[in-house]
VMD Tcl script that builds the backbone (N, CA, C; Angstrom):
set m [mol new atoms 276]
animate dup $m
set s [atomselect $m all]
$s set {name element resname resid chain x y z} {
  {N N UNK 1 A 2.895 -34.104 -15.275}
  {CA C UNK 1 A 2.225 -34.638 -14.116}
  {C C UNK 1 A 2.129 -36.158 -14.160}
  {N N UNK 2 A 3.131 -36.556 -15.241}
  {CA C UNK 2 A 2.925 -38.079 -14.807}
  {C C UNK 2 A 3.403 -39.096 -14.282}
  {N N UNK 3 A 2.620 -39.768 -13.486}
  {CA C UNK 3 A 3.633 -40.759 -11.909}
  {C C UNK 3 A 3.165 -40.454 -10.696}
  {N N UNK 4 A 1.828 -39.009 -10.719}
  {CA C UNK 4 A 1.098 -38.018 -9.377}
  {C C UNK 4 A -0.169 -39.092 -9.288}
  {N N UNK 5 A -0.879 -39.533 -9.843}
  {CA C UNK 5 A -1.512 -40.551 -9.595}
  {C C UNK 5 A -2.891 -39.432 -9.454}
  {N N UNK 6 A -4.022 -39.902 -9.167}
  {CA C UNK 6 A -5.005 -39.138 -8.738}
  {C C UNK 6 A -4.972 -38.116 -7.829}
  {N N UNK 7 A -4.239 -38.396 -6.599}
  {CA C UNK 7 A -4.263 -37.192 -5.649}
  {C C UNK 7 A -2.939 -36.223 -5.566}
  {N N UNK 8 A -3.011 -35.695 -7.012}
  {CA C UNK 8 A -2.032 -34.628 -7.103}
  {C C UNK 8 A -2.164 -33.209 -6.805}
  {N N UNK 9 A -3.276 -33.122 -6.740}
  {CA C UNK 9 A -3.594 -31.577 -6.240}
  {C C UNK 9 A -3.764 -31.573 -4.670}
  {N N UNK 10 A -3.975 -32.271 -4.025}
  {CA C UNK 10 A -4.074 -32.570 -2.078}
  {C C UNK 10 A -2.627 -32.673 -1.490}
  {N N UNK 11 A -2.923 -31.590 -0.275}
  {CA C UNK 11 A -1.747 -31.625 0.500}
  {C C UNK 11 A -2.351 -32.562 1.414}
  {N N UNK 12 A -0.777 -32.840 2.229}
  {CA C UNK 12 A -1.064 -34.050 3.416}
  {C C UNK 12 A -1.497 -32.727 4.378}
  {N N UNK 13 A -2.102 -33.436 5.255}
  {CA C UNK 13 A -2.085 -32.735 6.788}
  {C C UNK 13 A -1.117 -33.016 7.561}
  {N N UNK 14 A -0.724 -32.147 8.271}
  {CA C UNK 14 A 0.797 -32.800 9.140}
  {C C UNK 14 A 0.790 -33.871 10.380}
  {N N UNK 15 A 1.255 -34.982 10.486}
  {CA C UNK 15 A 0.795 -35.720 11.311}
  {C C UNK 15 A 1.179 -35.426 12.678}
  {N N UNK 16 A 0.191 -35.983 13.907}
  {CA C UNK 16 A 0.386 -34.997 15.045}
  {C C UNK 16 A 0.916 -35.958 15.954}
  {N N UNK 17 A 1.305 -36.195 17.036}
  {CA C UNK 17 A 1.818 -37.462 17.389}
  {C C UNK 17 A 1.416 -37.428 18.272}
  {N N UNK 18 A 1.143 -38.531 18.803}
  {CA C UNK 18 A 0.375 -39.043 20.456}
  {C C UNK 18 A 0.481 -38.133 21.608}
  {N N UNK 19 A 1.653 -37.817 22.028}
  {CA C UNK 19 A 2.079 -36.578 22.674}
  {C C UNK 19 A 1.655 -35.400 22.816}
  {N N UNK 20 A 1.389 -34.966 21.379}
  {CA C UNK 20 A 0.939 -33.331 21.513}
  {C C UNK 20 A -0.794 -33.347 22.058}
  {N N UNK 21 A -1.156 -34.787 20.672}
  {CA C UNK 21 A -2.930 -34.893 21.123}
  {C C UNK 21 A -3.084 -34.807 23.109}
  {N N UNK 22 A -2.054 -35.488 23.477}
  {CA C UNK 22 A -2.729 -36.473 24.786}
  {C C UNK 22 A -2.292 -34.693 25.976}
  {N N UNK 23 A -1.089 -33.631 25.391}
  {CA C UNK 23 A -1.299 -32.885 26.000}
  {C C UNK 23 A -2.396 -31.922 25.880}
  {N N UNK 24 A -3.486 -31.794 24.899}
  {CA C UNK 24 A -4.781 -31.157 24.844}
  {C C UNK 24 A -6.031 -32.350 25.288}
  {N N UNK 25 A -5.717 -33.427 25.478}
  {CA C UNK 25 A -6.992 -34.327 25.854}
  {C C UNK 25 A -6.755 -34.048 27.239}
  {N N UNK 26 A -5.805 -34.258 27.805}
  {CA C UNK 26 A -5.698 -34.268 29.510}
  {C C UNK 26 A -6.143 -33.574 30.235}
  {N N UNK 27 A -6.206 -32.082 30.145}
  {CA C UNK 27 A -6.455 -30.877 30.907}
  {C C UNK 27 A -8.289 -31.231 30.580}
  {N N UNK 28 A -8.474 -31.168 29.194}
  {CA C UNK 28 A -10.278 -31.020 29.250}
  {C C UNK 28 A -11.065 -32.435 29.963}
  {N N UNK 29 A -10.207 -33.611 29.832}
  {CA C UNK 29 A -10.540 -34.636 30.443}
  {C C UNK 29 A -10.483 -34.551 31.677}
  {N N UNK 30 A -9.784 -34.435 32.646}
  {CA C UNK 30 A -9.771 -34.033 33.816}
  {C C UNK 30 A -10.270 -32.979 34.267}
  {N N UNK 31 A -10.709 -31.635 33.757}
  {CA C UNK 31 A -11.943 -30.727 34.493}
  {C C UNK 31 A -13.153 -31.449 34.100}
  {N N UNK 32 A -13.613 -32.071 32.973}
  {CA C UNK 32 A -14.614 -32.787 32.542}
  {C C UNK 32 A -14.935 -33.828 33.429}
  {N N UNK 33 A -13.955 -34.304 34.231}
  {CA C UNK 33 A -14.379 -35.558 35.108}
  {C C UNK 33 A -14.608 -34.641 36.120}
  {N N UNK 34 A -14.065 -33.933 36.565}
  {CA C UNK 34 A -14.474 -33.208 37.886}
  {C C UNK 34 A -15.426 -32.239 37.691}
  {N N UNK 35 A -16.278 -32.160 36.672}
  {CA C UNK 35 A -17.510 -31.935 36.510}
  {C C UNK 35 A -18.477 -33.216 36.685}
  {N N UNK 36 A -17.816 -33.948 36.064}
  {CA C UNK 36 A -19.063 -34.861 36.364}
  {C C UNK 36 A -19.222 -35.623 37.715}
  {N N UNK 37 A -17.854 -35.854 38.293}
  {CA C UNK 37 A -18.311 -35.716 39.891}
  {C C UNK 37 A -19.042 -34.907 40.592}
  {N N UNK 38 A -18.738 -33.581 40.369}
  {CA C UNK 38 A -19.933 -32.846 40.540}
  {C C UNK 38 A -21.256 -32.669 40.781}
  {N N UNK 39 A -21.388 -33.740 39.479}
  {CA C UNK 39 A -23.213 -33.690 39.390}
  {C C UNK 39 A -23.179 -35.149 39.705}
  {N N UNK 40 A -22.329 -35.651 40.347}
  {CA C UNK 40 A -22.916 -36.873 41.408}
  {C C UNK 40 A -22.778 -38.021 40.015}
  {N N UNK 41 A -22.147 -37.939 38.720}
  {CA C UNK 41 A -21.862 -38.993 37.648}
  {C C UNK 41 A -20.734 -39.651 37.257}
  {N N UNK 42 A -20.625 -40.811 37.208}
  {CA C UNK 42 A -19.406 -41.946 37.036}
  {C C UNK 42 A -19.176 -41.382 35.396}
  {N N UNK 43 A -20.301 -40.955 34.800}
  {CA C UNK 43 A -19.420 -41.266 33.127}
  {C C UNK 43 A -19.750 -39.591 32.679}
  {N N UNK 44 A -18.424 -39.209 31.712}
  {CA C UNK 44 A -18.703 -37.899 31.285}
  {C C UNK 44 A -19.607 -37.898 30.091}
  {N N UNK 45 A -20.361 -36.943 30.042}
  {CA C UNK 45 A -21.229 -37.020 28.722}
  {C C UNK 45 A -20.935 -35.066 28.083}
  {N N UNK 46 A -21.280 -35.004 26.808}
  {CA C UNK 46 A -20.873 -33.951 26.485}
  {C C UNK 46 A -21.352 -32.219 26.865}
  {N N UNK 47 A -22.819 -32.696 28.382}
  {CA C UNK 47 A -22.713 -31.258 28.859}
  {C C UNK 47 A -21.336 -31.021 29.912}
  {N N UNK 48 A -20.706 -32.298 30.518}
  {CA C UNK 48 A -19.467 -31.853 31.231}
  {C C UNK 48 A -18.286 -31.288 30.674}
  {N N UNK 49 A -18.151 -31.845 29.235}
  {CA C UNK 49 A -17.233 -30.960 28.896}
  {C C UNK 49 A -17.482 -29.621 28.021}
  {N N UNK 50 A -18.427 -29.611 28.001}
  {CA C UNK 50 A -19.023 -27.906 27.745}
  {C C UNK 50 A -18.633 -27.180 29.069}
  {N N UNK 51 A -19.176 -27.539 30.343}
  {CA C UNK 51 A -18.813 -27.156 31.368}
  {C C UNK 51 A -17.562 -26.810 31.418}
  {N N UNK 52 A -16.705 -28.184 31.556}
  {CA C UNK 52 A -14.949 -27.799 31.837}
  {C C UNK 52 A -14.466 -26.813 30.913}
  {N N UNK 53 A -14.981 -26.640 29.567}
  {CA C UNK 53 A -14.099 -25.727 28.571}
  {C C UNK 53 A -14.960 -24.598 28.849}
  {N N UNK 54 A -16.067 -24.242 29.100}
  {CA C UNK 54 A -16.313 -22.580 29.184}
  {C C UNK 54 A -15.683 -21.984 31.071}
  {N N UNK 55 A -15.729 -23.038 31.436}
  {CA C UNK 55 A -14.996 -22.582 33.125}
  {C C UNK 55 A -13.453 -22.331 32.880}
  {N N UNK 56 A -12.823 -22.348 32.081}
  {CA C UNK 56 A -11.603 -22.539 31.945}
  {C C UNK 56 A -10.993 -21.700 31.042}
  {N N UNK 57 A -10.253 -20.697 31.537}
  {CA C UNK 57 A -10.307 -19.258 30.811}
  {C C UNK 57 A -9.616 -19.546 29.442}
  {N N UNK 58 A -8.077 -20.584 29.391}
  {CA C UNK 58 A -7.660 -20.350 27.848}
  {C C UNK 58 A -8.301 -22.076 27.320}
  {N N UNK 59 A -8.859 -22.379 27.886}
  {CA C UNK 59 A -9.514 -23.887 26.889}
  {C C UNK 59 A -10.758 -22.922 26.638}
  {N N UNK 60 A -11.831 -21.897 26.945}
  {CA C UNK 60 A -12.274 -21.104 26.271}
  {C C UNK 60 A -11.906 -20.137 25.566}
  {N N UNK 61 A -10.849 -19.737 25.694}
  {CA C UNK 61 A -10.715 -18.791 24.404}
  {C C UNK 61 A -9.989 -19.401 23.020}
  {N N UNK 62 A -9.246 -20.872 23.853}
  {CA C UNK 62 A -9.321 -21.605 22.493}
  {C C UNK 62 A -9.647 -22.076 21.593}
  {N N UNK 63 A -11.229 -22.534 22.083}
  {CA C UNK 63 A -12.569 -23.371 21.906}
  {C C UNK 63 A -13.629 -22.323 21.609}
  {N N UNK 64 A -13.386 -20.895 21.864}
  {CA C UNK 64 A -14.396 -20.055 21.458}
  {C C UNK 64 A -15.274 -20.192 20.744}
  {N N UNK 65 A -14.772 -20.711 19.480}
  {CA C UNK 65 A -15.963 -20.224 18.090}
  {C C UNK 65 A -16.652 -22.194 18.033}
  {N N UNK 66 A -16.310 -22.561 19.187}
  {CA C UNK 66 A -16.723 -24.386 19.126}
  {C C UNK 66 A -17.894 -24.240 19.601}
  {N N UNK 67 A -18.676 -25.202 18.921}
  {CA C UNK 67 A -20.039 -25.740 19.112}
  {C C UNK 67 A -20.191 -26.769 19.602}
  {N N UNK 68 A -20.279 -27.365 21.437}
  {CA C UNK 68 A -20.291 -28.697 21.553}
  {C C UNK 68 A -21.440 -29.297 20.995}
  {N N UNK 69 A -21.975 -30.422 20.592}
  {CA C UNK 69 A -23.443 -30.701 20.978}
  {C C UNK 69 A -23.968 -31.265 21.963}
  {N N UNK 70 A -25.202 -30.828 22.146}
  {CA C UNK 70 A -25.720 -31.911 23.855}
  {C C UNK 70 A -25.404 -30.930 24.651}
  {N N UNK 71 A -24.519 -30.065 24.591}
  {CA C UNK 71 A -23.136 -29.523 25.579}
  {C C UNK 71 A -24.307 -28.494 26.557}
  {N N UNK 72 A -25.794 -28.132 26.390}
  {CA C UNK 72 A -26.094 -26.673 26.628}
  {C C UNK 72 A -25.654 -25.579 27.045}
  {N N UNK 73 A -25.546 -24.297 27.750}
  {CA C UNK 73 A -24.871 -23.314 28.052}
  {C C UNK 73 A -24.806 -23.446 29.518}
  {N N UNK 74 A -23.849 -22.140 30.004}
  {CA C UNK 74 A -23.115 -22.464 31.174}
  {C C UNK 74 A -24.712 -21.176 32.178}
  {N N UNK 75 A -24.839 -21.873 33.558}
  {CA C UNK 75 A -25.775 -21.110 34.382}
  {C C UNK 75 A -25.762 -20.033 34.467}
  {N N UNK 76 A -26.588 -18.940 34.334}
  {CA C UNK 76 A -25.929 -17.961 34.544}
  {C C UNK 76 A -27.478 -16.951 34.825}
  {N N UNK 77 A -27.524 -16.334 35.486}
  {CA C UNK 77 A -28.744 -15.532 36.140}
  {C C UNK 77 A -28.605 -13.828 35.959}
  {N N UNK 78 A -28.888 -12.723 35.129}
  {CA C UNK 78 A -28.763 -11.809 35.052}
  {C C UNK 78 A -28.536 -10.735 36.203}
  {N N UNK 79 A -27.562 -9.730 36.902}
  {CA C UNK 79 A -27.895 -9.443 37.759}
  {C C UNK 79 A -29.660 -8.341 38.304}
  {N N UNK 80 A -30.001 -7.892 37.282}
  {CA C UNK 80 A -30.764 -6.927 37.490}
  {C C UNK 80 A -32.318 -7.756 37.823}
  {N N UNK 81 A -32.079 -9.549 36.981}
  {CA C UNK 81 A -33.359 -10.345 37.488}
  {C C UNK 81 A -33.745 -10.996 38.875}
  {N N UNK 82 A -32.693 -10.627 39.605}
  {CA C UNK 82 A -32.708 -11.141 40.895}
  {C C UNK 82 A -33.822 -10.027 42.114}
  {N N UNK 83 A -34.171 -10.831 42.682}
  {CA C UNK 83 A -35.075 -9.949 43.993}
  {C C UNK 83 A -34.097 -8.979 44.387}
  {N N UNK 84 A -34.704 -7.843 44.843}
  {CA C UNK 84 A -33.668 -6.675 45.472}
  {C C UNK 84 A -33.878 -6.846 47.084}
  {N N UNK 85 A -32.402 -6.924 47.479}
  {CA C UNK 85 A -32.600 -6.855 48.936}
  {C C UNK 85 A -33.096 -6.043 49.850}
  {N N UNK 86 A -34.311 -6.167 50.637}
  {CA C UNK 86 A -34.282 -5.402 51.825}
  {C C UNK 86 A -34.453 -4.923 52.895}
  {N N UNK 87 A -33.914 -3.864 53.720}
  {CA C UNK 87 A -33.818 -3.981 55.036}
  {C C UNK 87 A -33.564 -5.363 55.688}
  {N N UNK 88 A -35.035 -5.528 56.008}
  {CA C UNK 88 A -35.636 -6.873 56.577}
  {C C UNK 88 A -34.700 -7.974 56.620}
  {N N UNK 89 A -34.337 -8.174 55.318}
  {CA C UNK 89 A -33.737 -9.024 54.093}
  {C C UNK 89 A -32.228 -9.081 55.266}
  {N N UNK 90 A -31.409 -7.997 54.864}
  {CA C UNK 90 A -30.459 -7.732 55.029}
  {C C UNK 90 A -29.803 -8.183 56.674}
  {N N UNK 91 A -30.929 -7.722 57.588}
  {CA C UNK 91 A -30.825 -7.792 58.965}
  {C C UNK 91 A -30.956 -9.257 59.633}
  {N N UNK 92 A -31.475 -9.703 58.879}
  {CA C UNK 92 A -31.766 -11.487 59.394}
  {C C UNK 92 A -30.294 -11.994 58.904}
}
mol reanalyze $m
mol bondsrecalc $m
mol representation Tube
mol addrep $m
């Protein structure tokens, strides 16, 4: 082992090139901005892109086991907690 220097037991990581990154930044950057237009905001902060990646069927199942922070969860109202419609309701 001699001439390995200290980091002889570490593999490299493979380097990724501008290209591949900028085709996974683009798609979440751009639903992320059109979330934050949405809520009426010039700058994205990290509940919009919680937003864009759980609205987005394979950037969520890619991102599944991801934890944004800040990010909170997506709206969502149970159906059975809602008022039940009726008659009355229905006819207006």
């Amino acid at each position: 082992m001699s001439g390995r220097g200290k980091g002889a037991g570490k593999t490299r990581a493979k380097a990724k090139t501008r290209s591949s990154r900028a085709g996974l930044q683009f798609p979440i950057l751009e639903l992320a901005g059109n979330a934050a237009r949405d809520n009426k905001k010039t700058r994205i902060i990290p509940r919009h892109l919680q937003l864009a990646v759980r609205n987005d069927e394979e950037l969520n199942k890619l991102l599944g086991g991801v934890t944004i922070a800040q990010g909170g969860v997506l709206p969502n109202i149970q159906a059975v907690l809602l008022p039940k419609k009726t008659e009355k309701a229905a006819k207006k």
